[in-house]
C-alpha positions in Angstrom: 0.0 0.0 0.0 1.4 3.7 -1.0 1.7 6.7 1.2 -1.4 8.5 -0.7 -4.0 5.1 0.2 -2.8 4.9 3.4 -2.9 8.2 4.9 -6.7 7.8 3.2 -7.3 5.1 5.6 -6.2 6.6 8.2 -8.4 10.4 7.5 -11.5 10.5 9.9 -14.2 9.5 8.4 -12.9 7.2 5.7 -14.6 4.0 6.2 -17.9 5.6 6.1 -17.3 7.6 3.2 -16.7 4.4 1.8 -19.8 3.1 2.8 -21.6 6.0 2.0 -20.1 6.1 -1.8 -20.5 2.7 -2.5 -24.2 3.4 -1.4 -24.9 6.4 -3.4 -22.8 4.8 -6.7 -25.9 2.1 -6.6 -28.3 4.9 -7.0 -29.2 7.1 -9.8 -31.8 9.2 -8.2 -32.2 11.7 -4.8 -32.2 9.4 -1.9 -33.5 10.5 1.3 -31.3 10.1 4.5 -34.3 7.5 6.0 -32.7 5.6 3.1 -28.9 5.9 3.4 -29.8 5.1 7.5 -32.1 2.5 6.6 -29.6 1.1 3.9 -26.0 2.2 5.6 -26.9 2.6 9.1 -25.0 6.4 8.7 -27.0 8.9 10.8 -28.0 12.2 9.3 -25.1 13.6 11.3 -22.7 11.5 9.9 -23.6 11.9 6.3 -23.6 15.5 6.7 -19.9 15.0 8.4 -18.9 13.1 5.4 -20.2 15.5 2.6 -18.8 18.4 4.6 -15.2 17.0 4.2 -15.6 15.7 0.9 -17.6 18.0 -0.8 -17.6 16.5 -4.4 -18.8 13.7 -3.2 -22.2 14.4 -3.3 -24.5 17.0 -3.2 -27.3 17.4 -0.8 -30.6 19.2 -0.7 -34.0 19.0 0.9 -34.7 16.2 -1.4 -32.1 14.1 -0.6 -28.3 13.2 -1.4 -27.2 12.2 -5.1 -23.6 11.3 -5.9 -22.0 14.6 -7.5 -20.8 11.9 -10.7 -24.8 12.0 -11.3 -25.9 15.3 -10.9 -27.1 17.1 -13.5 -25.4 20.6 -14.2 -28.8 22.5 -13.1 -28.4 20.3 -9.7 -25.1 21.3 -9.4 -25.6 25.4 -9.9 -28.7 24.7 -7.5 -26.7 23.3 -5.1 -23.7 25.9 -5.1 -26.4 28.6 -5.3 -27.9 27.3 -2.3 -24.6 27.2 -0.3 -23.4 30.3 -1.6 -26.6 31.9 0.0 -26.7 30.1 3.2 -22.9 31.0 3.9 -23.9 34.6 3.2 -26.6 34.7 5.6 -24.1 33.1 7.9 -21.9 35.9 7.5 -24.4 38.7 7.9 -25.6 36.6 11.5 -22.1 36.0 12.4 -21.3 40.1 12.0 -24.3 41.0 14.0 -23.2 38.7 17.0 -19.7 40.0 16.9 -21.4 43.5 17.2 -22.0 42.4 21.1 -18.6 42.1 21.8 -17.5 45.5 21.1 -20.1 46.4 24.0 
């Protein structure tokens, strides 16, 4: 085994990205996270975890999960849309809060 695959084995999160891949690769459509659980046994939490440190993996949405490989290019823009919008409102919230600090 190289360097590059073991150091992959060793990140956090690695065997259930594995799981969770394999999963989605089966699957053509939106899958709901009842279905990864009921399928993987991978919590919301976790799957959320996983796409947050592997972010081409897959793309969620209120409809589900869907492997990135198998998005269409309107799910993709949809999906950067959406987190380019939520991370804004983040923003805004997060300069807000900081405002109490200067009291």
């Amino acid at each position: 085994m190289n360097n590059t695959a073991r150091k992959l084995q060793d990140a956090p999160l690695y065997n259930e990205y594995s799981t969770l891949r394999d999963y989605l690769m089966q699957q053509t459509r939106w899958v709901t996270q009842q279905d990864i659980t009921h399928a993987t046994g991978l919590s919301g939490v976790v799957t959320r975890q996983i796409c947050n440190s592997y972010p081409c993996l897959a793309l969620g949405s209120t409809g589900g999960y869907r492997l990135a490989k198998y998005a269409t290019q309107r799910d993709i823009q949809h999906a950067v849309s959406t987190l380019m919008n939520r991370s804004i409102k983040m923003l805004n919230r997060a300069q807000k809060l900081s405002g109490l600090l200067a009291r």
